[in-house]
C-alpha positions, 0 to 999 in steps of 0.5 A, spaced: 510 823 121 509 818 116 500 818 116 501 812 111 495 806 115 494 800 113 487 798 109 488 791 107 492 785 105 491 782 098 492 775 097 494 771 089 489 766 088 486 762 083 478 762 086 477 769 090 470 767 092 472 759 095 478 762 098 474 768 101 469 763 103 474 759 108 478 765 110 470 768 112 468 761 115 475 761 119 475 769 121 468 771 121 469 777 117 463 778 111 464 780 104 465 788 102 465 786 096 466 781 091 466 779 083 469 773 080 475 776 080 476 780 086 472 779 094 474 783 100 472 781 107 471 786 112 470 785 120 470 793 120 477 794 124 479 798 117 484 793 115 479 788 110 482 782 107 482 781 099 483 776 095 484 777 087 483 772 082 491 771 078 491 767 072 497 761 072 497 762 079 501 757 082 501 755 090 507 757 095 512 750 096 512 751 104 517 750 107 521 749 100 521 756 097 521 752 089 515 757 090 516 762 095 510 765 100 513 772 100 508 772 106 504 770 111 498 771 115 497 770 123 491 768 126 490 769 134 486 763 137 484 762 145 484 755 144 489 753 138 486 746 138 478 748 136 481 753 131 486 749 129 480 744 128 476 749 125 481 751 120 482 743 118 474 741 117 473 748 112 479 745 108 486 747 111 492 742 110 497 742 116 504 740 114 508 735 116 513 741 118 511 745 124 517 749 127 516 752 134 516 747 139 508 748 139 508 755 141 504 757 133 501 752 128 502 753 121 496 751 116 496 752 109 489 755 106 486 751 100 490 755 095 496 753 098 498 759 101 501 758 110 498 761 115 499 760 122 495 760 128 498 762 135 495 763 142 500 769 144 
């Protein structure tokens, strides 16, 4: 049997520390670690959240793929419309485009990377 665990999931960004800044705000993880290039969050689950600075970085064009995701990231709230709300106020952009007849929202985060937000 493979013994391969994931650590952690890293995302591209222009700024580390303002997109750590919200996904904290959002998730209530706190920072492990952090420099101007790179900031890890961690909620002591042992999967950490990292984000590293990537110069020329370019947000993905969702739900166009000129740019593509390459990914995304899902969020369980209890209550969509409060998280969704939270998400909102700390600088999330909700797109015009939502697919799944309301079972999950998606969100775009300040750099422009989606996510989605699902009470399932």
């Amino acid at each position: 049997m493979p013994g391969a665990v994931l650590r952690g999931v890293t995302l591209d960004c222009a700024d580390p520390r303002t997109l750590a800044s919200f996904y904290g705000a959002l998730t209530g993880m706190r920072e492990l670690f952090g420099t101007d290039e790179f900031v890890a969050l961690t909620s002591g689950s042992g999967c950490d959240l990292g984000f590293q600075r990537v110069d020329g970085y370019r947000a993905p064009q969702w739900p166009g793929q000129d740019v593509p995701q390459q990914f995304h990231l899902d969020f369980h709230a209890d209550d969509l419309d409060a998280m969704e709300e939270l998400a909102l106020e700390l600088g999330a952009v909700k797109p015009d485009h939502q697919p799944g007849d309301g079972r999950w929202r998606v969100l775009l985060d300040p750099a422009g990377h989606p996510f989605c937000l699902t009470s399932s």
